[in-house]
C-alpha positions as semicolon CSV with decimal commas, in nm:
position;residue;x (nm);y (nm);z (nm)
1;X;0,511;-1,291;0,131
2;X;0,446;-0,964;-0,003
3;X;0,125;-0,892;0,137
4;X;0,236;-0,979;0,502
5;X;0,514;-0,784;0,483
6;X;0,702;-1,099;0,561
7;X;1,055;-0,994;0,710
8;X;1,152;-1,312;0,910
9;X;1,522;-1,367;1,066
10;X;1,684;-1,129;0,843
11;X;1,502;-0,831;0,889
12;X;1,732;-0,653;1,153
13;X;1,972;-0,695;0,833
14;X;1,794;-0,630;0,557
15;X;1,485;-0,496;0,616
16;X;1,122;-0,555;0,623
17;X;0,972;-0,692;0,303
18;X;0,823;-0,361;0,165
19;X;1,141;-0,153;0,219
20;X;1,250;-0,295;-0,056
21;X;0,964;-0,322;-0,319
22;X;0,995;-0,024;-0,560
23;X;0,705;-0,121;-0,773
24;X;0,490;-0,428;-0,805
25;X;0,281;-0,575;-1,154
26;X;-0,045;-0,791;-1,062
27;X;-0,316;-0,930;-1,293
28;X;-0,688;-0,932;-1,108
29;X;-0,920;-1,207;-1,181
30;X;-1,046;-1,106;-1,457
31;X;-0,686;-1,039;-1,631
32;X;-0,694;-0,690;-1,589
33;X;-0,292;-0,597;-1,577
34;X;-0,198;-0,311;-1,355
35;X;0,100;-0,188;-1,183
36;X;0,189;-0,024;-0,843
37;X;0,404;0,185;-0,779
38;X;0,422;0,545;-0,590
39;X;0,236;0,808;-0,780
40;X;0,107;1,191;-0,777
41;X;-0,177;1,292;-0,603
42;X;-0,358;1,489;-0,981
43;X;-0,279;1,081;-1,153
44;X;-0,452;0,945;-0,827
45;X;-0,752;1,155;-0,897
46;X;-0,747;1,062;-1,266
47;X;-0,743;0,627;-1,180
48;X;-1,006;0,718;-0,899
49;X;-1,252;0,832;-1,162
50;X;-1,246;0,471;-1,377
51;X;-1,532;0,334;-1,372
52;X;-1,381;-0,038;-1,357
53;X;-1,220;-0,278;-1,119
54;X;-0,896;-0,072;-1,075
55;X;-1,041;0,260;-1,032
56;X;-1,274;0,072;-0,732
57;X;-0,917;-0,027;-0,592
58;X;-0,808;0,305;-0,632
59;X;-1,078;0,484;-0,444
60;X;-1,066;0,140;-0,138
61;X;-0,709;0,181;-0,088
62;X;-0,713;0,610;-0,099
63;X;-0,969;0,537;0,173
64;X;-0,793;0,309;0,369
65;X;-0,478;0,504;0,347
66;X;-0,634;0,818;0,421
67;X;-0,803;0,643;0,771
68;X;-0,468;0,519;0,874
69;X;-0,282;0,855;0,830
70;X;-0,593;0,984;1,042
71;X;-0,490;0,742;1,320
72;X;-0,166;0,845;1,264
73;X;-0,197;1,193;1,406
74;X;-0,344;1,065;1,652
75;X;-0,179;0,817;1,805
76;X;0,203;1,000;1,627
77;X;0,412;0,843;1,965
78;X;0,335;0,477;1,866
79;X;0,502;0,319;1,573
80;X;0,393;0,012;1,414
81;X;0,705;-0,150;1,420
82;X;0,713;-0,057;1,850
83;X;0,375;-0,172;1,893
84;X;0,443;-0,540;1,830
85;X;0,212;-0,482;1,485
């Protein structure tokens, strides 16, 4: 439910799913343990430069962020939540 952002009958309520997730612990495949959570740009830069699976993640979702604040600026007058996302 997480990764949908699941927010069903109850989100004029309560919310959407992610409005309420402060910080989240996940295990990859090959038991690596990590957390997430909202950090600093300088700690960002430090997990970027691992080597292993999580600093890969790191540097996919930086990218992926980075594209969608891009589109963003762009397209500022459209929300997700008003564009039937």
């Amino acid at each position: 439910m997480i990764n949908t952002d699941a927010c069903g009958k109850g989100s004029r309520i309560y919310g959407r799913t992610s409005d309420h997730i402060l910080e989240l612990t996940w295990i990859l495949v090959d038991g690596t343990v990590a957390r997430s959570r909202p950090i600093k740009t300088n700690t960002l830069t430090e997990l970027k430069q691992d080597s292993g699976s999580l600093g890969n993640i790191y540097r996919q979702v930086d990218e992926i962020v980075s594209s969608i604040v891009v589109f963003g600026d762009v397209f500022s007058e459209i929300s997700m939540r008003q564009s039937l996302y």
